[in-house]
C-alpha positions as MATLAB code, in Angstrom:
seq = 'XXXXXXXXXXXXXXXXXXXXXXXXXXXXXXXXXXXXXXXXXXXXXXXXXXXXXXXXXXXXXXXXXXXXXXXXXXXXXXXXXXXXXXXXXXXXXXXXXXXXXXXXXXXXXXXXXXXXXXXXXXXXXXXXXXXXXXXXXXXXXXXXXXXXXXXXXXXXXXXXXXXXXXXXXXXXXXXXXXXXXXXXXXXXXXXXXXXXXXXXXXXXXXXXXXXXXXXXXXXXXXXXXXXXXXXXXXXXXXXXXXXXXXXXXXXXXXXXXXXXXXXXXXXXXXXXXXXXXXXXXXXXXXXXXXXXXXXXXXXXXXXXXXXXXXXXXXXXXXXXXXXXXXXXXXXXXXXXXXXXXXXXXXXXXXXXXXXXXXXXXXXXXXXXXXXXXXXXXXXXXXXXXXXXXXXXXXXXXXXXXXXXXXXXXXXXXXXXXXXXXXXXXXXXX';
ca = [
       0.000    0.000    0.000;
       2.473    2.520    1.206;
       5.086    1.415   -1.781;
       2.188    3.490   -3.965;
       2.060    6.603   -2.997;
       4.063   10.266   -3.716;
       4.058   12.396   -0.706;
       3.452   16.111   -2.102;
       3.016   17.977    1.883;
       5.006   16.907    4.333;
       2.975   17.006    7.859;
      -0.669   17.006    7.783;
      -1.368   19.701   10.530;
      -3.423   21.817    8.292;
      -1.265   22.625    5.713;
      -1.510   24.843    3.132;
      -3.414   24.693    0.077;
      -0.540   24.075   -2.674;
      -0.679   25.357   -6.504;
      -2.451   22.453   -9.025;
       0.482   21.055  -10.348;
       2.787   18.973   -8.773;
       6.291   19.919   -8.472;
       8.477   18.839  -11.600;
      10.680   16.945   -9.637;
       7.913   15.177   -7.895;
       6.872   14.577  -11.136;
      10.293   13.450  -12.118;
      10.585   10.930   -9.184;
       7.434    9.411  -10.023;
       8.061    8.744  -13.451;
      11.625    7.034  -12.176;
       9.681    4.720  -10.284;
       7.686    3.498  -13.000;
      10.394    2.988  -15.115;
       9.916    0.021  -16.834;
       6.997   -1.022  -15.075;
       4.996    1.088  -18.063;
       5.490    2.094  -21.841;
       7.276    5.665  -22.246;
       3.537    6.337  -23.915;
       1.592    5.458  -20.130;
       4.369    7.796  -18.322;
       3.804   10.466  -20.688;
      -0.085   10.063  -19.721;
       0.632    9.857  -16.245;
       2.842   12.772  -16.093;
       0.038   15.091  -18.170;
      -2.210   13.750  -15.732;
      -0.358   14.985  -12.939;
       0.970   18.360  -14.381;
      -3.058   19.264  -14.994;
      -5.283   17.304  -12.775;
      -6.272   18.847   -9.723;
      -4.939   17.215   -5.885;
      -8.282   16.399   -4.070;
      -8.188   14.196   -0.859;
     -10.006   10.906   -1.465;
     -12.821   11.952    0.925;
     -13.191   15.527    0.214;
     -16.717   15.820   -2.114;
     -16.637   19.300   -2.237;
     -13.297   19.309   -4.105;
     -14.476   16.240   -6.500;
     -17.233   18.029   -7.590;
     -15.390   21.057   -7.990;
     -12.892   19.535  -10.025;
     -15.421   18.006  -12.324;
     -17.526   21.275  -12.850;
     -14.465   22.740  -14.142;
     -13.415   19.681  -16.222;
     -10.445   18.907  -14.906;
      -9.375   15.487  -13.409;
      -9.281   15.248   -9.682;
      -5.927   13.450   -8.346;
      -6.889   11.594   -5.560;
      -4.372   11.625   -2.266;
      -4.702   10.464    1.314;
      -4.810   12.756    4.324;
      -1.111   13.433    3.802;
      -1.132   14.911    0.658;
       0.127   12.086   -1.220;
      -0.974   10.906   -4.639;
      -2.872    7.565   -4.801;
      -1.874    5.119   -7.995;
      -2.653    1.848   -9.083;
      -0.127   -1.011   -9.456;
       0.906    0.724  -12.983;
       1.922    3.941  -10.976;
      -1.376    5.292  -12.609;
      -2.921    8.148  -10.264;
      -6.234    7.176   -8.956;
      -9.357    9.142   -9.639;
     -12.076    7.250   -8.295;
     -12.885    8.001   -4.930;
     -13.425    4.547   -3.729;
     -10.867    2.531   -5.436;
      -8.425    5.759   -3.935;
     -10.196    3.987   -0.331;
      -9.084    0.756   -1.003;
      -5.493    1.815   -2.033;
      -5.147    4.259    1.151;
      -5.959    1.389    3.647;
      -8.624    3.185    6.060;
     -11.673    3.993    6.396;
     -13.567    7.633    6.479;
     -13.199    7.984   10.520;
     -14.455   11.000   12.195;
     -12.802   12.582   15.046;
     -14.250   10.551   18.173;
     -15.217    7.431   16.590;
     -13.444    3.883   16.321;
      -9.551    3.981   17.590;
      -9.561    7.460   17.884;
     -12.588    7.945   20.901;
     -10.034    7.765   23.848;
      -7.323    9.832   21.882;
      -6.212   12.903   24.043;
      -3.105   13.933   22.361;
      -3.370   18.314   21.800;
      -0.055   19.106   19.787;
       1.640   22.599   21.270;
       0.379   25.506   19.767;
       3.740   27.211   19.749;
       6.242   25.286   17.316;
       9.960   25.285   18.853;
      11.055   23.654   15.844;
      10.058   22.528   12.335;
      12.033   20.157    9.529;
      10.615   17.737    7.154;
      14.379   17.755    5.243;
      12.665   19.292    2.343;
      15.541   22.299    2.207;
      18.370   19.566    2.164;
      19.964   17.955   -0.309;
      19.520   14.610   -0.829;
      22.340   12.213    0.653;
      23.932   15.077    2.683;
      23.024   15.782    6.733;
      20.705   17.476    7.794;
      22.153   21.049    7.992;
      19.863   21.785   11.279;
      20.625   19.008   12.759;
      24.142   17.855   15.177;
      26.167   15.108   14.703;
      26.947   13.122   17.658;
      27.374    9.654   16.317;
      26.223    6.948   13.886;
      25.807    7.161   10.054;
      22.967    9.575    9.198;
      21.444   10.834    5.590;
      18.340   12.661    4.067;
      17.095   10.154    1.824;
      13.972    9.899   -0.645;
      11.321    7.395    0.504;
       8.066    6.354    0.003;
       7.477    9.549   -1.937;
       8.934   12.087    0.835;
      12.057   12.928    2.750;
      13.587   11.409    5.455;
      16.348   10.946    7.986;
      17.940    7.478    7.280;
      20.448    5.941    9.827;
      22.238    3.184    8.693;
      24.912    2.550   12.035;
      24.122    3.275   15.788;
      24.172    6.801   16.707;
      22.587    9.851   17.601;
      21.481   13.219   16.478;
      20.900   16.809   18.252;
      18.333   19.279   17.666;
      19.248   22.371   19.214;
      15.959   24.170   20.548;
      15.557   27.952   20.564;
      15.038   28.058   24.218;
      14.392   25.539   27.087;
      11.883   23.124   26.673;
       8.706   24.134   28.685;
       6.729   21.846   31.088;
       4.406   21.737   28.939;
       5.664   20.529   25.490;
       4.918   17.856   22.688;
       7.183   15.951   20.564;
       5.916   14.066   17.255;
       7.284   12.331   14.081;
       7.040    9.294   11.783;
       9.301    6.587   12.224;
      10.247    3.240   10.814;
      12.428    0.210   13.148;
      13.199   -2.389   10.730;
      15.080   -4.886   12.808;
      13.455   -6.939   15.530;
      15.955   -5.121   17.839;
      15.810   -1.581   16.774;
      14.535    1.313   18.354;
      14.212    4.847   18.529;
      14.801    7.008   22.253;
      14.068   10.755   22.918;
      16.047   12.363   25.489;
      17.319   15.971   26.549;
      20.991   14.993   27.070;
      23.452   12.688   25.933;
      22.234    9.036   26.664;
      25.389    6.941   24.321;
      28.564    7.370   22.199;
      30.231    8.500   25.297;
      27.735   11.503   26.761;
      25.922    9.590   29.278;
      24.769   12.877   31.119;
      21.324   12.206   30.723;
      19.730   10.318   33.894;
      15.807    9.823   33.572;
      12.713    8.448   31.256;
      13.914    7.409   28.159;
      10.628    7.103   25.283;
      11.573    4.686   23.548;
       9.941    3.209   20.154;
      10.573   -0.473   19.349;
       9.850   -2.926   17.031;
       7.250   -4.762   19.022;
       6.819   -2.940   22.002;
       6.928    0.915   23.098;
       6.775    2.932   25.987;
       8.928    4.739   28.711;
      12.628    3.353   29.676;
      14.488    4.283   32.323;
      18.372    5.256   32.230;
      19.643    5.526   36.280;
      16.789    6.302   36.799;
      13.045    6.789   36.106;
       9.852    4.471   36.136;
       9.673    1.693   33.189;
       6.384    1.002   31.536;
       6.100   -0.546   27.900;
       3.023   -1.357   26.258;
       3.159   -4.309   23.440;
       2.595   -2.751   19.858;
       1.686   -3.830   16.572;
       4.274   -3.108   13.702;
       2.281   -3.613   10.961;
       2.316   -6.525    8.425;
       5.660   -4.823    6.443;
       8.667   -4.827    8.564;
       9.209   -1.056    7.554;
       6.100   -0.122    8.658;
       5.919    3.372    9.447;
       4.420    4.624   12.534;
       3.843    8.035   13.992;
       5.121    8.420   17.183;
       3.937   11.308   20.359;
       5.291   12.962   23.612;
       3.381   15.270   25.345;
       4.441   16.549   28.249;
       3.217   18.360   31.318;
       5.971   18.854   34.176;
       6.605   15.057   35.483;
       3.796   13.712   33.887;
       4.684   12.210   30.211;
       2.293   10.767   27.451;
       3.306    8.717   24.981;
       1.466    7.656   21.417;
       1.888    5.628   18.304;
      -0.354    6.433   16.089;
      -3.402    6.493   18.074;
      -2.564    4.171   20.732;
      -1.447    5.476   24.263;
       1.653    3.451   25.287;
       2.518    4.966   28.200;
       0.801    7.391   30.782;
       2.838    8.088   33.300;
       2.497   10.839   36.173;
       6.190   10.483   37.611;
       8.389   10.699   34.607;
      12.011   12.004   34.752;
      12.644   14.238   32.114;
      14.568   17.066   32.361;
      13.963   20.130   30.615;
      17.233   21.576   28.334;
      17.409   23.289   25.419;
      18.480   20.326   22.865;
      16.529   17.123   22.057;
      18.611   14.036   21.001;
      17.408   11.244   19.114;
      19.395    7.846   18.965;
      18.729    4.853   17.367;
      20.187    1.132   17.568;
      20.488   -1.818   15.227;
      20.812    0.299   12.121;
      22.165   -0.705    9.211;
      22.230   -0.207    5.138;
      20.242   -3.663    4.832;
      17.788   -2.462    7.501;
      17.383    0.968    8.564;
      16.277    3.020   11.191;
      14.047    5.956    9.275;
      12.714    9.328   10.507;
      10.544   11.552    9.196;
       9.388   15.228   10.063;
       9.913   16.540   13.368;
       8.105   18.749   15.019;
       8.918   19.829   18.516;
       6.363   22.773   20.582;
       5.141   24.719   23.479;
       1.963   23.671   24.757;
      -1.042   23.575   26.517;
      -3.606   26.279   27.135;
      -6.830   25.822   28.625;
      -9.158   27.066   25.869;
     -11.545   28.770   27.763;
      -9.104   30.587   29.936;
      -7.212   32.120   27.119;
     -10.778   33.341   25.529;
     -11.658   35.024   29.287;
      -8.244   36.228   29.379;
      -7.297   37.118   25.388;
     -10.507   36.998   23.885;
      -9.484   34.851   21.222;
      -7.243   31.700   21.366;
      -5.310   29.857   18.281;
      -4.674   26.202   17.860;
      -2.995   24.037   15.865;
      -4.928   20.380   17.444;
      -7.630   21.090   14.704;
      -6.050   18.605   11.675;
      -6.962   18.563    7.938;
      -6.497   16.695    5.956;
      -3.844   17.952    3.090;
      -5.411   20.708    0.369;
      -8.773   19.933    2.079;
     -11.840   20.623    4.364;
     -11.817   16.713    5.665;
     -11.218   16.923    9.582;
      -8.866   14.195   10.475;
      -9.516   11.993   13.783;
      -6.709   13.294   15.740;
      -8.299   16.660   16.013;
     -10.271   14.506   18.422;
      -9.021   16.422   21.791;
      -9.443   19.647   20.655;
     -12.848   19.543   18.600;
     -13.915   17.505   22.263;
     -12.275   20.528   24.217;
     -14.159   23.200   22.283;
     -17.293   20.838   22.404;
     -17.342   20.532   26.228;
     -16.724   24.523   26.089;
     -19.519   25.674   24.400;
     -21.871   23.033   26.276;
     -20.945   24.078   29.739;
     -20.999   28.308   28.942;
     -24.293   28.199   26.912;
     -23.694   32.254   26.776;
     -20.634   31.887   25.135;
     -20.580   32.748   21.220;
     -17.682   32.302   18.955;
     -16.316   33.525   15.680;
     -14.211   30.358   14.163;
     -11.473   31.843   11.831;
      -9.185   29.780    9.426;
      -6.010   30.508    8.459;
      -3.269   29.536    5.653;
       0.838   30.581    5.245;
       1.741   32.032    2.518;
       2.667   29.032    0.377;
       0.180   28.487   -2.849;
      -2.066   30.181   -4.434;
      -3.571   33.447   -2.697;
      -6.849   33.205   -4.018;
      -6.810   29.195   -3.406;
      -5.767   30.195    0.195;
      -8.724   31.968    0.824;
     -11.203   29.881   -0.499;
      -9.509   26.506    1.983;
      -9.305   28.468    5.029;
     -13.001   29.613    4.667;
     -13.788   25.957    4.617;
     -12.266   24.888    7.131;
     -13.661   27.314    9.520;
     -17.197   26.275    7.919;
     -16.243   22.631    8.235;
     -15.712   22.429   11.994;
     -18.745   24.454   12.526;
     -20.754   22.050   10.750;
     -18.898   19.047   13.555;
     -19.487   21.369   16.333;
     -23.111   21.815   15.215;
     -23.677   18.043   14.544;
     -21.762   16.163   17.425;
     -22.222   18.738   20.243;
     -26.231   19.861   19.358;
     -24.072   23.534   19.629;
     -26.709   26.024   18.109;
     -25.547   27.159   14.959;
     -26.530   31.244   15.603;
     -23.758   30.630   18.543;
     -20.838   29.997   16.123;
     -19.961   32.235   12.936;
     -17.181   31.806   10.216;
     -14.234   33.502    8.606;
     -11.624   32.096    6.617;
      -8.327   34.966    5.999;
      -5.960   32.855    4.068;
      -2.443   33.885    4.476;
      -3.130   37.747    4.947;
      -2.854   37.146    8.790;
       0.091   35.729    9.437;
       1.296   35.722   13.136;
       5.104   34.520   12.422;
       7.243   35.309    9.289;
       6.438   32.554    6.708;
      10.305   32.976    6.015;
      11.258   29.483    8.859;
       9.521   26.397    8.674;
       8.624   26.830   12.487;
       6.805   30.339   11.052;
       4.378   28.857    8.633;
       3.610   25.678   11.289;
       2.162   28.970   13.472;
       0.452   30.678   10.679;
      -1.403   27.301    9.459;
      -4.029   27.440   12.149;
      -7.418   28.001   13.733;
      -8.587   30.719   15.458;
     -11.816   30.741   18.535;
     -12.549   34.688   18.676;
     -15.094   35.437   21.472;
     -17.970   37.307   19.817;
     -18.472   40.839   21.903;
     -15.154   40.779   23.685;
];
């Protein structure tokens, strides 16, 4: 399934809306792929395809029937952003046979895996890389070396961090990590004894400074380690029926107590975690190697945790980032769960309270496209509000700004994770 796709956005926490045609080089690498598996006359009809068709998400109606309107051919991607194809490498246009090739079903927030998800991702992002400035082959350039063999490689359609040896990376932070922080990114253990630990200090490779809970992501099993010292608790885990199964893995933190995710299972919930609070992250990894590596994918490191309602008594309006589309869409993905249950119990408990619901883009695509998505959006999580809370609709009004708000310089990665949000303005503040 996954050996299908081309990645074309990077993280799916509300991106941007992107221009209609795919990026030559994503274009290129597709056509590579296909090499051989098709006649030079199929890869000239996939590529035409591509360059003209227009990117909706399998689910997303409203874009389908756009897209047809106009005559063009909607391209059919997952929740990522990538492009769905059959086994020729042909993209997919049908919206059910782009379901069967993506794996999963159309989930809302709070139903099947996803009803006792409580993962809110900070609303402040510390740091941002998805490897898409780097070249491929060479380190990552905001990134420290501390051991091991590490490269940006192309896979599956995207970037990642490949390690190949034991080792471990640093990610310097901008400032201290708060008490209240979360941690996420994709990852891939190959070998029944790799893994993947988050730390604050050195852990191996001769820094052993760090002393305390170690995350720690294995092949068949995840959870919290402990290194001198620290509670251990590990929760059994499912990798998937392809050894390189990725997985997305989640910290959240809030002083000593530590969450831990993948995907949308909790592994480990623990109230008495050692982790002390610097300003560098390291990531190591074990049981690497060129036959069966360890792979990494975006990382995003933030601030969080504001009670909601608090920040609308104090502020008057409050911004969040735990409200999740999915890629050039309207679509609400599950693991806005927390927040659209946050906002829910809000708005039930102060029946006075009336909200504006803004959406917001960065500055990458189309300005005009922009505008139109973040519109959308806000009128998309109305309609959930409306429909899973019984929230009177006259309480809750819409505006969608695009990227002429910006609240961070779309210059950084870290800048347009901030602008891509939602905003909860209290109406007569």
């Amino acid at each position: 399934m996954a050996s299908r796709i081309v990645r074309v956005c990077t993280l799916a926490v509300a991106c941007a809306v992107l221009t209609p045609s795919i990026a030559s080089a994503q274009v290129d690498q597709l056509r590579k792929r296909i090499t051989g598996a098709v006649s030079d006359q199929v890869g000239q009809e996939i590529e035409d395809l591509l360059r003209n068709g227009v990117r909706c998400a399998f689910r997303d109606e409203a874009c389908i029937r756009k897209a047809k309107a106009e005559k063009r051919t909607p391209i059919l991607t997952d929740d990522e952003g990538r492009v769905l194809t059959d086994t020729d490498g042909r993209p997919i246009t049908d919206p059910a046979a782009a379901a069967a090739v993506a794996g999963t079903t159309a989930e809302r927030p709070g139903t099947g895996a996803w009803t006792n998800y409580d993962f809110v991702p900070g609303e402040r992002p510390l740091f941002y890389d998805d490897f898409s400035r780097d070249a491929v082959g060479d380190f990552p350039r905001r990134f420290e070396l501390v051991a091991g063999n590490w490269d940006v490689v192309e896979w599956r359609g995207a970037r990642y961090l490949r390690a190949t040896a034991n080792g471990s990376i640093r990610i310097p932070l901008p400032e201290t990590l708060p008490d209240r922080f979360t941690i996420e990114f994709p990852a891939s253990v190959q070998h029944g004894n790799a893994y993947v630990r988050v730390s604050t200090a050195g852990v191996y490779q001769g820094d052993r400074s760090y002393a305390g809970s170690l995350p720690s992501l294995e092949f068949s099993q995840a959870g919290l380690r402990a290194h001198k010292q620290g509670p251990v608790t590990m929760s059994r885990r499912q990798p998937g029926t392809d050894r390189d199964a990725l997985v997305t893995v989640r910290l959240m933190g809030d002083g000593a107590h530590l969450k831990m995710y993948v995907n949308e299972q909790r592994v480990a919930n623990t109230p008495n975690a050692v982790f002390a609070r610097t300003d560098a992250i390291v990531i190591s990894v074990s049981s690497a190697s060129d036959a069966r590596p360890v792979m990494i994918g975006p990382v995003r490191i933030a601030a969080g945790g504001r009670d909601l309602y608090d920040a609308l008594s104090r502020d008057g309006r409050v911004a969040t980032q735990g409200i999740l589309f999915a890629v050039n869409s309207d679509v609400i993905r599950p693991e806005s769960t927390p927040t659209l249950e946050e906002i829910g119990a809000m708005l039930t408990k102060n029946v006075a309270l009336r909200l504006t619901i803004e959406g917001h883009t960065d500055a990458d695509g189309d300005d005009a496209l922009n505008l139109d998505l973040s519109k959308r959006r806000a009128a998309a999580v109305k309609a959930f509000l409306v429909a899973t809370y019984g929230v009177d609709a006259g309480r809750l009004e819409t505006e969608g700004f695009g990227e002429t708000r910006p609240v961070a310089s779309n210059t950084s990665p870290e800048g347009r994770q901030q602008n891509r949000r939602v905003e909860l303005v209290r109406q007569g503040s």
